[in-house]
C-alpha positions in Angstrom: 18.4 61.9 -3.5 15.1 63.7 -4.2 14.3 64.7 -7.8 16.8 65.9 -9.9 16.6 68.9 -12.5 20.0 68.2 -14.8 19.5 71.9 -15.3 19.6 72.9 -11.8 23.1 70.4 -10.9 26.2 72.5 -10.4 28.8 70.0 -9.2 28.9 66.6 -11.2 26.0 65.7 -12.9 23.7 62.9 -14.1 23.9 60.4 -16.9 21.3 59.6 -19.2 21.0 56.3 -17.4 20.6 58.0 -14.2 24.1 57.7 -12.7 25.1 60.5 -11.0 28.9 61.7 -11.4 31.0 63.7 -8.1 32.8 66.6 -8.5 36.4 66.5 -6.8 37.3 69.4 -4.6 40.5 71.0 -4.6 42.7 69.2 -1.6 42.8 72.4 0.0 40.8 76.3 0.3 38.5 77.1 -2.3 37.0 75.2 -5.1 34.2 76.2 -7.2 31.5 74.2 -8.5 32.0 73.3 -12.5 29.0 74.8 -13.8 26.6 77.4 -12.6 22.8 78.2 -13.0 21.9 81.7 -15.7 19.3 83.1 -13.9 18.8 85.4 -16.5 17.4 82.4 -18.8 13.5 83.2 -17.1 14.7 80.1 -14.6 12.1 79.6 -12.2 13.6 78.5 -8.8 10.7 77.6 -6.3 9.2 81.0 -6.9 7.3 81.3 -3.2 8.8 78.0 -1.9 11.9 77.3 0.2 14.7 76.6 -1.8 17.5 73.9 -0.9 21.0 73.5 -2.2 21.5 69.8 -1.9 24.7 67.9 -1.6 25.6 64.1 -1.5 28.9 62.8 -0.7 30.5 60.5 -3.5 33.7 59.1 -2.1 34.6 59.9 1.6 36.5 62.4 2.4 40.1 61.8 4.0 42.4 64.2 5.1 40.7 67.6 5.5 39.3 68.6 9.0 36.2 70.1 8.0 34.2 70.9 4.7 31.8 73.6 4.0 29.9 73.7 1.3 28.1 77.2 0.1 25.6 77.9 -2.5 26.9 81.6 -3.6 25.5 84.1 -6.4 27.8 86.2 -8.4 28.3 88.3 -11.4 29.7 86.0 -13.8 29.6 82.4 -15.1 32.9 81.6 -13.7 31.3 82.2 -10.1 34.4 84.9 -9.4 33.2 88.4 -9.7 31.0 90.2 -6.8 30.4 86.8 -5.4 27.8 86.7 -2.5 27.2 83.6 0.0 23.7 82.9 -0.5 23.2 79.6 1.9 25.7 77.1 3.7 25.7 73.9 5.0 28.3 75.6 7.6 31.9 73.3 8.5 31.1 69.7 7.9 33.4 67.6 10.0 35.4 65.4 8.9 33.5 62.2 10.2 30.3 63.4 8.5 32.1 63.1 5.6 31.1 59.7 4.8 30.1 57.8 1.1 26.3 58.4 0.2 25.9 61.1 3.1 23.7 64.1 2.1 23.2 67.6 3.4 21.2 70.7 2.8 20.5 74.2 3.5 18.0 76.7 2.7 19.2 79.6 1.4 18.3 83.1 1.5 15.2 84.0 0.0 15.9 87.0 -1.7 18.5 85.6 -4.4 16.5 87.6 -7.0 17.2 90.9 -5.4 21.1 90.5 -5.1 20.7 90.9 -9.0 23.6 89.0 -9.6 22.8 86.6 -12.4 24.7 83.2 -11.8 24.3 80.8 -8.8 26.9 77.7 -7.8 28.5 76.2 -5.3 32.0 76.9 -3.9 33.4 74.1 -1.7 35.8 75.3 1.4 37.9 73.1 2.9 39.8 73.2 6.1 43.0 71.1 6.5 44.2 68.9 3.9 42.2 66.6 1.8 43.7 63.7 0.2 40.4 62.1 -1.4 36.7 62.9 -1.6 33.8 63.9 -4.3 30.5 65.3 -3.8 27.5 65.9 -5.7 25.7 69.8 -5.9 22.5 70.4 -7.0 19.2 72.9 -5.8 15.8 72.1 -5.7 12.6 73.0 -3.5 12.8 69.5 -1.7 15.0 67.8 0.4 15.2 63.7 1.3 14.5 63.1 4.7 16.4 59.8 4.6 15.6 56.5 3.5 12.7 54.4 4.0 13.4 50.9 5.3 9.9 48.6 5.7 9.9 45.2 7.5 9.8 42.3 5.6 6.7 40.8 4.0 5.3 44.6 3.9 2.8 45.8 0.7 2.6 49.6 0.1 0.0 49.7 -1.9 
C-alpha cells in the first residue's frame, strides 16, 4: 500500500506495529464501512490534489459474482442519511477478487460542496459471498504495483 493516514482508514485499520486488519462485508447487498471521516474536524483531504479511495483485498473473495466498492458522503456518522456516491471502483469481478489485490478510484472533486459532513465506504455485493475482507482507506496517492529488481542490484 502507499502511505497510510490511521485517520483517513474507514474499513479495518492498522496496528501499532503496522499490521493492517480487513473489514468483512456482509455476504450479500450493502455493507457500510465501520468508521467514517468528520470532515467538519478542519480535515484537509489533498486540498488541490486528486484524491483516491484505496482498497486492498485481505482474504479472497468466494461466492459473490461481483464487488463494488464506493467511497460515498452523507449526513451522518453512521453513513445512512442523504448519502451521495462520491467515487467507485465500479463491479469488481469475482476473479479480481484475489488476496493482496488493490484498487482505486478518484473521486469527485467537489466533496466539499455536497456539504455533507461524513465520508466512508459502502461495499456492494452482487451474488452471494461466502468469504472475503478488504481494507478502505483515502489518500492523494495510489501504488502503482510492486517493484521487483534483478538480483545483485544496489539502489543507492
Amino acid at each position: 500500500m502507499a502511505y497510510v493516514d490511521n485517520n483517513l482508514v474507514v474499513a479495518g485499520g492498522v496496528t501499532a506495529a503496522g499490521v493492517i486488519t480487513y473489514q468483512t462485508p456482509a455476504t450479500t447487498s450493502i455493507t457500510l464501512s465501520t468508521n467514517a471521516i468528520d470532515l467538519g474536524v478542519g480535515r484537509d483531504l489533498g486540498e488541490g490534489k486528486d484524491l483516491f479511495i484505496r482498497s486492498q483485498i485481505g482474504a479472497a473473495f468466494t461466492g459473490l459474482t461481483s464487488l463494488e466498492i464506493q467511497a460515498i458522503t452523507a449526513d451522518d456518522a453512521a453513513l445512512t442519511t442523504n448519502v451521495t456516491i462520491v467515487g467507485t471502483t465500479g463491479p469488481i469481478p469475482l476473479a479480481s477478487l484475489t488476496a493482496g489485490a488493490r484498487f482505486a478510484a478518484d473521486l469527485n472533486p467537489r466533496i466539499g460542496s455536497k456539504g455533507q459532513r461524513y465520508l466512508g465506504a459502502r461495499f456492494s455485493v452482487v451474488g452471494t459471498s461466502t468469504a472475503g475482507t478488504a481494507f478502505v482507506d483515502f489518500g492523494v496517492e495510489i501504488q502503482d504495483g510492486q517493484k521487483f529488481y534483478p538480483n545483485g542490484f544496489a539502489i543507492l
